[in-house]
BAVOLUM-427245 format. One record per residue (C-alpha): x, y, z; residue number from 1; residue in three letters. Coordinates in steps of 0.1 Angstrom, whole numbers. Each point is the difference from the previous one (the first is absolute). Example, Ala and Ser with C-alpha at 12.3 -4.5 7.8 and 13.67 -1.06 7.14 Angstrom:
<recs>
+-------+-------+-------+-----+-----+
|    px |    py |    pz |   i |  aa |
+-------+-------+-------+-----+-----+
|   123 |   -45 |    78 |   1 | ALA |
|    14 |    34 |    -7 |   2 | SER |
+-------+-------+-------+-----+-----+
</recs>
This chain:
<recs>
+-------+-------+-------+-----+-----+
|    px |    py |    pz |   i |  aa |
+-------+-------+-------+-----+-----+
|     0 |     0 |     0 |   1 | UNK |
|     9 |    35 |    -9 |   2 | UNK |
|    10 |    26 |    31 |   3 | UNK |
|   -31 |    26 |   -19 |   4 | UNK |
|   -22 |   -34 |     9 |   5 | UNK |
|    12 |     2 |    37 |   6 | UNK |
|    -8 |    36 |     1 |   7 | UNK |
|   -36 |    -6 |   -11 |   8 | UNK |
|    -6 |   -24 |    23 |   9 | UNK |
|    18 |    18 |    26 |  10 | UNK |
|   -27 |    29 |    -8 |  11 | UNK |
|   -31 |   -24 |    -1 |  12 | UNK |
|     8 |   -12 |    35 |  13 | UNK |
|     5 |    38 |    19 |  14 | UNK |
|   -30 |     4 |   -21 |  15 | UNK |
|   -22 |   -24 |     6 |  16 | UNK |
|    13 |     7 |    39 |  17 | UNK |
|   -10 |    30 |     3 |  18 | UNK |
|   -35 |    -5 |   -16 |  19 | UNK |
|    -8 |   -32 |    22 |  20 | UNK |
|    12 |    21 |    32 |  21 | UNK |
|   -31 |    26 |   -11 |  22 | UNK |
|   -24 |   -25 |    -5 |  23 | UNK |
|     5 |   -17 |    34 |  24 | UNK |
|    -5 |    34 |    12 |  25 | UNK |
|   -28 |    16 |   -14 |  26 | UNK |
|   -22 |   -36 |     1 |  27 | UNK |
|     6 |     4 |    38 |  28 | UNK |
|    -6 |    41 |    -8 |  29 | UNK |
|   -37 |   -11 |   -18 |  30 | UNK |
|    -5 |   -19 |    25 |  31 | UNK |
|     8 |    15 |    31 |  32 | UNK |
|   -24 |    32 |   -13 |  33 | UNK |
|   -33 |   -21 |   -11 |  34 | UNK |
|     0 |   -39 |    13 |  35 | UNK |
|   -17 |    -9 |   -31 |  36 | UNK |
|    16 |   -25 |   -24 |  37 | UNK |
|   -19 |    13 |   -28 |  38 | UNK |
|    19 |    34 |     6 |  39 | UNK |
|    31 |   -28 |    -4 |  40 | UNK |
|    -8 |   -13 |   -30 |  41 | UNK |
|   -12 |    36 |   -17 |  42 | UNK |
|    42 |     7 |     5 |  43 | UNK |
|    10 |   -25 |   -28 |  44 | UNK |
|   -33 |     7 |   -22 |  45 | UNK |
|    13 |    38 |     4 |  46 | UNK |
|    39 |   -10 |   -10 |  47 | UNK |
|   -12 |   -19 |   -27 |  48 | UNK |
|   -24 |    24 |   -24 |  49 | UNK |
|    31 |    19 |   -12 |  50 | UNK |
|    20 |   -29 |     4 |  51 | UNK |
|   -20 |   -22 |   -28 |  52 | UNK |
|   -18 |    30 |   -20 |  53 | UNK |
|    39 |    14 |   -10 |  54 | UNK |
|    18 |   -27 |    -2 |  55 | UNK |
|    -5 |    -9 |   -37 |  56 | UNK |
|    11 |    36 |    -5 |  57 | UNK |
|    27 |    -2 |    22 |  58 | UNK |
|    13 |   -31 |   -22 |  59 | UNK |
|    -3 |    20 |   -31 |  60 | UNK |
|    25 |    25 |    12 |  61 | UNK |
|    22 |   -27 |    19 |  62 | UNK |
|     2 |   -14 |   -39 |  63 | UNK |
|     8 |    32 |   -15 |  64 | UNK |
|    19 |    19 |    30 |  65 | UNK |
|    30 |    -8 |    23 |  66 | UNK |
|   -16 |   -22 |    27 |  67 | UNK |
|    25 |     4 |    26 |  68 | UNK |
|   -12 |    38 |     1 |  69 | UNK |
|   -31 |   -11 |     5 |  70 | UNK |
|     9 |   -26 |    29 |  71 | UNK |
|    18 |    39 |    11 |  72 | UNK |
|   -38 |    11 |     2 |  73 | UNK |
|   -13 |   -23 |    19 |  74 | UNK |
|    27 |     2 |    27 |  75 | UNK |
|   -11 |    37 |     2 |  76 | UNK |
|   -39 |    -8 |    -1 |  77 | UNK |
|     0 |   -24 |    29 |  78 | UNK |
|    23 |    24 |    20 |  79 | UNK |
|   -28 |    25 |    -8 |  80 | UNK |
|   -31 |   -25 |    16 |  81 | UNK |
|    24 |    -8 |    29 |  82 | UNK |
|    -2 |    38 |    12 |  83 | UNK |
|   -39 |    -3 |    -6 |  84 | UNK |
|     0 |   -29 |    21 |  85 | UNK |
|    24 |     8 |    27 |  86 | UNK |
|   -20 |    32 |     8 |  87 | UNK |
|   -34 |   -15 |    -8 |  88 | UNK |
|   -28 |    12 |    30 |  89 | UNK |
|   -27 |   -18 |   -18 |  90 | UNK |
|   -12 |   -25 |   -26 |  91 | UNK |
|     0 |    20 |   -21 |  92 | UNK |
|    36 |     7 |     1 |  93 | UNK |
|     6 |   -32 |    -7 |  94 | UNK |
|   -18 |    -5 |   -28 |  95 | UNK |
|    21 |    29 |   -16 |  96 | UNK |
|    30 |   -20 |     8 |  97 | UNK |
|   -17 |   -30 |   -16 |  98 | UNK |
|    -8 |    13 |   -31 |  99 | UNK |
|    38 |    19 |    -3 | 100 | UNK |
|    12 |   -35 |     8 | 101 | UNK |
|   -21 |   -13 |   -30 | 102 | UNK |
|    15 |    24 |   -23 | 103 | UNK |
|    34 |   -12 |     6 | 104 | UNK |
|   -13 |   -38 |     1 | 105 | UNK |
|   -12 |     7 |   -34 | 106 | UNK |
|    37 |     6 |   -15 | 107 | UNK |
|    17 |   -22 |    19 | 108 | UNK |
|    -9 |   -36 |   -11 | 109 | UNK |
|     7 |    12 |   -36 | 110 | UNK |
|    36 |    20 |     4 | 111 | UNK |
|    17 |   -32 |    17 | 112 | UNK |
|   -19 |   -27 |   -17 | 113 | UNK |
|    13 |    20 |   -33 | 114 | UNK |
|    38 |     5 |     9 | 115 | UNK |
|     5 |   -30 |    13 | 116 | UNK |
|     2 |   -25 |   -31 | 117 | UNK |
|    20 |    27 |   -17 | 118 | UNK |
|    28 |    -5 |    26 | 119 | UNK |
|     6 |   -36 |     3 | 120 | UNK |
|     1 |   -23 |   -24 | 121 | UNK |
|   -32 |   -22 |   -11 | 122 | UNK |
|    19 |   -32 |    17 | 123 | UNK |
|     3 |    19 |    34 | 124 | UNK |
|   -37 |    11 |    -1 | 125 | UNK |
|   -12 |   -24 |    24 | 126 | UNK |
|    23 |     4 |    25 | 127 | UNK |
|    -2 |    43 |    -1 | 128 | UNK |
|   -36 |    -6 |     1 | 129 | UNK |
|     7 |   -23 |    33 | 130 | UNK |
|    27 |    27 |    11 | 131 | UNK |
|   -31 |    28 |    -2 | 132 | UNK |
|   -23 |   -19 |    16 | 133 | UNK |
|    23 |    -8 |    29 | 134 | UNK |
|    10 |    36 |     5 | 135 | UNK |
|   -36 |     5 |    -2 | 136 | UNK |
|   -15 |   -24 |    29 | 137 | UNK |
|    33 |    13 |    18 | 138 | UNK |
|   -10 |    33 |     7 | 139 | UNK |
|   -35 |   -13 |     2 | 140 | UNK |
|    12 |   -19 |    32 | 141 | UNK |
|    24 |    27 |    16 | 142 | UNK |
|   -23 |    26 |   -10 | 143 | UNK |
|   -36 |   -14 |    19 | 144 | UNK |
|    25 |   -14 |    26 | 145 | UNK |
|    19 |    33 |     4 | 146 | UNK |
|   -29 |    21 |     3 | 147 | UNK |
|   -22 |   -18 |    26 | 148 | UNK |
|    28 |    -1 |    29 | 149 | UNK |
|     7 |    40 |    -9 | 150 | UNK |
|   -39 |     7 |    -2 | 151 | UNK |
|    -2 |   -18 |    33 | 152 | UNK |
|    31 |    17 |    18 | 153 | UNK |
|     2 |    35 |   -14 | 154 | UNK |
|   -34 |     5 |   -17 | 155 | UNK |
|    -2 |    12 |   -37 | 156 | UNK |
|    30 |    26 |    -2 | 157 | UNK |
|    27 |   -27 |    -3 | 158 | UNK |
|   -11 |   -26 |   -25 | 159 | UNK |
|   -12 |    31 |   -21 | 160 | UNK |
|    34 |    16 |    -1 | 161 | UNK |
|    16 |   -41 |    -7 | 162 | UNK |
|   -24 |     2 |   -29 | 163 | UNK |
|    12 |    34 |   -15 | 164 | UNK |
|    39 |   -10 |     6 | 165 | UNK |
|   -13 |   -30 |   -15 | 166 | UNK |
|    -9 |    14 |   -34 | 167 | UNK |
|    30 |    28 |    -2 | 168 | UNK |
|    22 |   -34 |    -3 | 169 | UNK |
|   -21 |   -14 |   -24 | 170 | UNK |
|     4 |    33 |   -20 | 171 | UNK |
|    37 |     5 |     5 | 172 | UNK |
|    -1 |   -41 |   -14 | 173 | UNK |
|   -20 |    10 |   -28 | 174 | UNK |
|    23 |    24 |   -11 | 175 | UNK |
|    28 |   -21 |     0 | 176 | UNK |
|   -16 |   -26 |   -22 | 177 | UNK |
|    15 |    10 |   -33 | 178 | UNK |
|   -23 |    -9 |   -31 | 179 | UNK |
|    -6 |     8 |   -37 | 180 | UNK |
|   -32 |    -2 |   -11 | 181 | UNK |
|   -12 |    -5 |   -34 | 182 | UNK |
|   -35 |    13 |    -6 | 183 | UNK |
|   -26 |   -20 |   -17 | 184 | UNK |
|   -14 |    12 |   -33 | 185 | UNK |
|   -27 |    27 |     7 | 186 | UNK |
|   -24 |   -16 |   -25 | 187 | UNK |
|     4 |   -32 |   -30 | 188 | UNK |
|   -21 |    -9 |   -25 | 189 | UNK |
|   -22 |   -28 |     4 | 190 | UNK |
|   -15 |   -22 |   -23 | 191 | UNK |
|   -18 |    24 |   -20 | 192 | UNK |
|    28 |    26 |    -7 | 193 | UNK |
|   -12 |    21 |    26 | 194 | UNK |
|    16 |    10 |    28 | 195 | UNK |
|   -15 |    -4 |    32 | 196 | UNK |
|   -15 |    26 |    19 | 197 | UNK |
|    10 |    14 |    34 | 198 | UNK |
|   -26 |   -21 |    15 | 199 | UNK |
|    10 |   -34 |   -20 | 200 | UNK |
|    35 |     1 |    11 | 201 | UNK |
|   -14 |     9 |    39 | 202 | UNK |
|   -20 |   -32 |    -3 | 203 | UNK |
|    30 |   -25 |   -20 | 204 | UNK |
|     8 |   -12 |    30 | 205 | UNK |
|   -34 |    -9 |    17 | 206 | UNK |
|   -10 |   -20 |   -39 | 207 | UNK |
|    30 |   -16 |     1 | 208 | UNK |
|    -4 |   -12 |    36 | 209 | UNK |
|   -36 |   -13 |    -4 | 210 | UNK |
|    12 |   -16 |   -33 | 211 | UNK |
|    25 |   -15 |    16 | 212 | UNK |
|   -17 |   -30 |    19 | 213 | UNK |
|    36 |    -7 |    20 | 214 | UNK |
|     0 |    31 |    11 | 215 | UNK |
|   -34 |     8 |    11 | 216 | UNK |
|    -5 |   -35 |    17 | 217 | UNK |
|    30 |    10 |    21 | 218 | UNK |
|    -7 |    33 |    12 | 219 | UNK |
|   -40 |   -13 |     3 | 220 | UNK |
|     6 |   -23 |    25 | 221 | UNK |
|    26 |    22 |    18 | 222 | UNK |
|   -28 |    26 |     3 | 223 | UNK |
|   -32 |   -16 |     9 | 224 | UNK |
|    24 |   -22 |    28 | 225 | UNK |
|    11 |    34 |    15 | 226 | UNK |
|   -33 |    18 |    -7 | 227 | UNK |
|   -18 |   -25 |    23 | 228 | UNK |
|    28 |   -14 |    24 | 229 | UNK |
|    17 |    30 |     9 | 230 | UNK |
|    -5 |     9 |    37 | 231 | UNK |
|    24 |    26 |    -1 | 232 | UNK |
|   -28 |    33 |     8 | 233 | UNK |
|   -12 |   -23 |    30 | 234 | UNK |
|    30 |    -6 |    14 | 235 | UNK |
|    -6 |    32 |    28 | 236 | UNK |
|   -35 |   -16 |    10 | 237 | UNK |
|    19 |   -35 |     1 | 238 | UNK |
|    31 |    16 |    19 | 239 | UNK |
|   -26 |    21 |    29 | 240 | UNK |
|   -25 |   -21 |     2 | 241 | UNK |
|     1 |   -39 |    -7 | 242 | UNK |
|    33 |    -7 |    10 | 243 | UNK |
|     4 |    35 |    23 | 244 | UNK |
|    36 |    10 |    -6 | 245 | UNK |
|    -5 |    36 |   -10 | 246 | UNK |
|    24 |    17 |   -24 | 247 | UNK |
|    32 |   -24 |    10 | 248 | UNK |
|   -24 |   -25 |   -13 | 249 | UNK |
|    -4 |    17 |   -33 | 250 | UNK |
|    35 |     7 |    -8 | 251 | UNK |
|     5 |   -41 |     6 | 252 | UNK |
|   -29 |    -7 |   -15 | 253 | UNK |
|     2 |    19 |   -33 | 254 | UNK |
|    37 |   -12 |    -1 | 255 | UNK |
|    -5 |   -35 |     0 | 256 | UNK |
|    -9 |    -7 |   -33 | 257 | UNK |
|    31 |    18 |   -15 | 258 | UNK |
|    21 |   -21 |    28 | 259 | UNK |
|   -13 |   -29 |   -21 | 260 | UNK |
|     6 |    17 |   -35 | 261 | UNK |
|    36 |     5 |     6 | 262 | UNK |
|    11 |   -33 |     9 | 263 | UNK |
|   -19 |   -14 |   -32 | 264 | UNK |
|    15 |    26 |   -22 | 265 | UNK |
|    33 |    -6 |    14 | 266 | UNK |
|    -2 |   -36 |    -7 | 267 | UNK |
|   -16 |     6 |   -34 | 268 | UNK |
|    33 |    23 |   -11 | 269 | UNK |
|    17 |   -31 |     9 | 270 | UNK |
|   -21 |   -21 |   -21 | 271 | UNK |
|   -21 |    15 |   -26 | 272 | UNK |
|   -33 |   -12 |    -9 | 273 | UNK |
|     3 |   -12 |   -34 | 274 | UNK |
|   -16 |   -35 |    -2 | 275 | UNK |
|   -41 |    -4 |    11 | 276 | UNK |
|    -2 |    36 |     3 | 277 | UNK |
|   -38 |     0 |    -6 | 278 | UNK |
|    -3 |   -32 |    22 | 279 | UNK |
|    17 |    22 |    27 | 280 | UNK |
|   -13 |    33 |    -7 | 281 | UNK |
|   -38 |   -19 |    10 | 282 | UNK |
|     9 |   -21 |    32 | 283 | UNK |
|    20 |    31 |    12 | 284 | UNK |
|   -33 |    17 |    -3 | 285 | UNK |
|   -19 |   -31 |    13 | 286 | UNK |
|    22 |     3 |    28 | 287 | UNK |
|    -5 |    35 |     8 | 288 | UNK |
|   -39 |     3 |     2 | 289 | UNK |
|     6 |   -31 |    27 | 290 | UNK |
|    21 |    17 |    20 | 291 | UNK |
|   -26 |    31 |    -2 | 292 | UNK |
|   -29 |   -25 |    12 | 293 | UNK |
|    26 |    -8 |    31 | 294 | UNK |
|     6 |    35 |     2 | 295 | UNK |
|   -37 |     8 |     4 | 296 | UNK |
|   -12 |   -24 |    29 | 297 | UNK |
|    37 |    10 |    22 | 298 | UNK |
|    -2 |    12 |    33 | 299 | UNK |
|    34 |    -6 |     7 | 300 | UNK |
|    28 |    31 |    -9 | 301 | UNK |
|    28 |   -26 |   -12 | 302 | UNK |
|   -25 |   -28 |   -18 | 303 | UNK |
|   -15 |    33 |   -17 | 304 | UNK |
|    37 |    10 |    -9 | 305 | UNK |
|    11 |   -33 |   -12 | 306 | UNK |
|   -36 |     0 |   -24 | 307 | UNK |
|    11 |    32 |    -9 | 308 | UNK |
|    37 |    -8 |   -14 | 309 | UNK |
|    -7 |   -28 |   -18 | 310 | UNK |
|   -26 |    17 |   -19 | 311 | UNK |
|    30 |    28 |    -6 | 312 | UNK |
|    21 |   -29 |    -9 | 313 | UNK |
|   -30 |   -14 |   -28 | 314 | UNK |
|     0 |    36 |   -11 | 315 | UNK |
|    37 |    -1 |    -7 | 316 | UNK |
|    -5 |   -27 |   -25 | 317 | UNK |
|   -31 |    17 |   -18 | 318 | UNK |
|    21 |    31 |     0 | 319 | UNK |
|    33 |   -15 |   -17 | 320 | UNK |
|   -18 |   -20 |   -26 | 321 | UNK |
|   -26 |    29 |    -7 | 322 | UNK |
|    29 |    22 |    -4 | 323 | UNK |
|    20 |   -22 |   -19 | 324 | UNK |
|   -31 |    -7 |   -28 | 325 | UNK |
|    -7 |    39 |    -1 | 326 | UNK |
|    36 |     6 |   -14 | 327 | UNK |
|     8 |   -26 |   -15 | 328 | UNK |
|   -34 |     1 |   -22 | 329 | UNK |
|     1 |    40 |    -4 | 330 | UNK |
|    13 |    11 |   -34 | 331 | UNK |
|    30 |    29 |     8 | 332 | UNK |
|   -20 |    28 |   -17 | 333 | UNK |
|   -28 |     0 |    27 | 334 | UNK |
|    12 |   -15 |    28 | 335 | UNK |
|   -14 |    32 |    20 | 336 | UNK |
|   -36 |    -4 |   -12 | 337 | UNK |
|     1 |   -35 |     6 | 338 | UNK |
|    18 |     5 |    34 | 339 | UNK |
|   -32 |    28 |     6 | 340 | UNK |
|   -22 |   -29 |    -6 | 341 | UNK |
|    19 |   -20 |    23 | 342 | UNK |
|    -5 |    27 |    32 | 343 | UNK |
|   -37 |     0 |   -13 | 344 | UNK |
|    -3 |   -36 |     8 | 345 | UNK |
|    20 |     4 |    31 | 346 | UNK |
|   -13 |    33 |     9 | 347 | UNK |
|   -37 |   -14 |     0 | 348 | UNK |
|    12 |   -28 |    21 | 349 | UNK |
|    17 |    18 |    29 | 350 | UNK |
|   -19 |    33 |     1 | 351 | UNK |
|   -39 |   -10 |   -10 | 352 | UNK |
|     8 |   -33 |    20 | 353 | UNK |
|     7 |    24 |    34 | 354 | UNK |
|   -32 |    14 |   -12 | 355 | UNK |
|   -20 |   -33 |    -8 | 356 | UNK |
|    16 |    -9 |    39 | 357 | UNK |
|   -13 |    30 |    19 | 358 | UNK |
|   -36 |    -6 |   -18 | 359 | UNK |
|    -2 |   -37 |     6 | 360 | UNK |
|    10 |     6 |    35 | 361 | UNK |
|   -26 |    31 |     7 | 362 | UNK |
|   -25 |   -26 |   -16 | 363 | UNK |
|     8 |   -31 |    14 | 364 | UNK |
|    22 |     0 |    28 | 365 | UNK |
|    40 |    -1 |     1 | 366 | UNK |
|     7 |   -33 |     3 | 367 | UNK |
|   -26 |   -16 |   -25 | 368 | UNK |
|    13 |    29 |   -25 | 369 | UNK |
|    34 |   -17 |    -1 | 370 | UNK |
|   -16 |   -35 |    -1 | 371 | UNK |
|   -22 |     8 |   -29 | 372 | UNK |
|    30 |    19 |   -16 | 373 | UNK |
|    25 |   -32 |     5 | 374 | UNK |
|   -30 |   -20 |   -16 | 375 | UNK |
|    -1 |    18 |   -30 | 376 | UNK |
|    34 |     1 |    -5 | 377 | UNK |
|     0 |   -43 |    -2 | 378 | UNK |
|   -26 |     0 |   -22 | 379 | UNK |
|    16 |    28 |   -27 | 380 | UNK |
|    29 |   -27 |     0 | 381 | UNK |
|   -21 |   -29 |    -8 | 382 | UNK |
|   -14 |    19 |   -25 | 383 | UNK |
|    32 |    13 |   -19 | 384 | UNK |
|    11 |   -33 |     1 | 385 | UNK |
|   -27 |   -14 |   -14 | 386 | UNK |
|    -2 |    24 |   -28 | 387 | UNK |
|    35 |    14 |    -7 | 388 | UNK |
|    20 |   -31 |   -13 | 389 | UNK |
|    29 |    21 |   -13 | 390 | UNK |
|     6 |    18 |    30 | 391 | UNK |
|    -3 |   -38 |    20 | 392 | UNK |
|    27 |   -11 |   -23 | 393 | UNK |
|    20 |    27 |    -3 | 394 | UNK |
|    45 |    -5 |     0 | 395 | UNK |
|    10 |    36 |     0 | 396 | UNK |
|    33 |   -12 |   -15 | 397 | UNK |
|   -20 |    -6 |   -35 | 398 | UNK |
|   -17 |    34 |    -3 | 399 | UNK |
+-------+-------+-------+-----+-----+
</recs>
């Protein structure tokens, strides 16, 4: 791997930090102010209607502009929603933060999914894409961890300014990471003669992914698993009052299932996941909506833990081989788009499933939420499996 690589990831991780440091804080912020899950789950919803409605734009200019300066932006952006949400006297306050936080989100996905393949080579693309995800669940487990002993010791001032210094690094890292980009063309002709229209080359990436039934299989079951198993926005409810740890409980809580992530994604730099990837890809997914269901009916802090890293540890898997089909299937002129589609899918997973949470949970109690949620997730696996045979065959060393 190339030192620019190093820097990038080095950047994702201070990154990534920083954000998961806010979001520990202001889901115990929401929560603190109104004791209502809904209130929870309106957080994500909020992050995620600039989040999804840009990011096909935001993938258009990732094709045709320097992504790293973009990656530059969103460093800047989150700074911005962390002052919202460090100062934030109300909900409202919080939302504002939210939505800021969506803005960057919306960039962010596309920029490193972009510059990525265009710094290694094509045979070292499954083990960058396990290096990101490892830097990744990294600072998602320091970062939850971090946050919830400072929160509990010195209130919100410190883990806010760990957050800040958090993202200067990442800048700083970002800078560093030295990179040519060559722009895609701004229109080509298409069948007819004609070239396409602003709106045609905004939407090449989404036709190409729903053509493309590897592709859309893949990040399909990746977002209806997440969309109903994700327990993340219930975590406070879980952390105060079922298993009555308060916010030292959070931070352990909400770093669990990275704990897991890393030591899969270490092991899978190590070895690669080349053979039965799509075999893999849908028990590692199996697995996680179990350990949801496990997750759901604890009472006890460490069982609820253990539930909750080796659904982190699943996830790892999903993430690897999800990242590895997106680049290896994306064609280099609009690997942006395509990456935009990408935090679409991803997007509507994390942030409408913290949504979908918080409403099942107003509706029908906490802990049957989580069970119905863990539920659904099993049977979207049965289902791709029983209808997606390429991605149930799939060898990601013959694509």
């Amino acid at each position: 791997m190339k030192t620019n690589f190093y820097w990038l990831v080095s950047a994702r991780f201070l990154f990534v930090l920083g954000v998961q440091v806010q979001a520990v804080l202001m889901g115990w912020q929401m929560y603190d102010l109104t004791k209502d899950p809904l209130q929870l789950g309106l957080i994500g919803l909020t992050a995620a209607i600039p989040a999804l409605s840009l990011a096909l734009f935001a993938g258009w200019l990732v094709d045709r502009f320097n992504p790293i300066r973009f990656y530059q932006c969103t460093i800047i952006l989150s700074g911005i929603s962390m002052l919202i949400s460090w100062h934030a006297t109300d909900a409202m306050h919080l939302y504002l933060a939210a939505f800021t936080t969506g803005l960057a989100r919306s960039f962010t996905g596309p920029s490193v999914n972009a510059v990525v393949p265009r710094i290694v080579t094509r045979e070292e693309l499954k083990r960058g894409s396990a290096w990101t995800t490892t830097a990744f669940k990294s600072a998602t487990v320091i970062g939850p961890g971090v946050a919830g002993v400072l929160l509990a010791i010195r209130g919100y001032d410190y883990p806010y300014m760990l957050a800040i210094g958090a993202l200067v690094g990442a800048s700083i890292s970002v800078i560093l990471t030295k990179y040519r980009h060559v722009p895609a063309p701004v229109a080509r002709k298409v069948e007819s003669g004609v070239k396409e229209t602003f709106f045609q080359e905004l939407l090449v990436g989404s036709r190409y992914v729903f053509s493309h039934p590897l592709l859309l299989a893949a990040l399909s079951l990746d977002m209806f698993a997440v969309l109903f198993g994700g327990v993340t926005a219930l975590l406070p409810i879980y952390a105060a009052e079922i298993l009555h740890e308060g916010p030292r409980g959070l931070g352990l809580l909400r770093a669990a299932p990275a704990a897991g992530a890393i030591f899969m994604s270490v092991y899978l730099i190590r070895k690669p996941i080349t053979g039965n990837a799509g075999r893999k890809l849908m028990y590692s997914v199996l697995g996680f909506g179990f350990c949801i269901l496990v997750f759901g009916v604890s009472r006890d802090l460490y069982l609820s833990m253990m539930a909750l890293a080796l659904s982190g540890a699943f996830d790892s898997v999903s993430m690897v081989v999800r990242g590895a089909i997106v680049q290896l299937c994306s064609p280099e002129h609009m690997r942006g788009r395509i990456a935009a589609v990408n935090s679409i899918f991803i997007g509507s997973s994390n942030e409408i499933g913290e949504f979908e949470s918080g409403l099942a949970a107003s509706y029908m109690g906490t802990v049957p939420s989580v069970i119905f949620g863990g539920s659904m997730t099993l049977l979207t696996v049965v289902m791709v499996f029983w209808k997606a045979k390429g991605l149930r065959n799939l060898d990601l060393a013959k694509i």
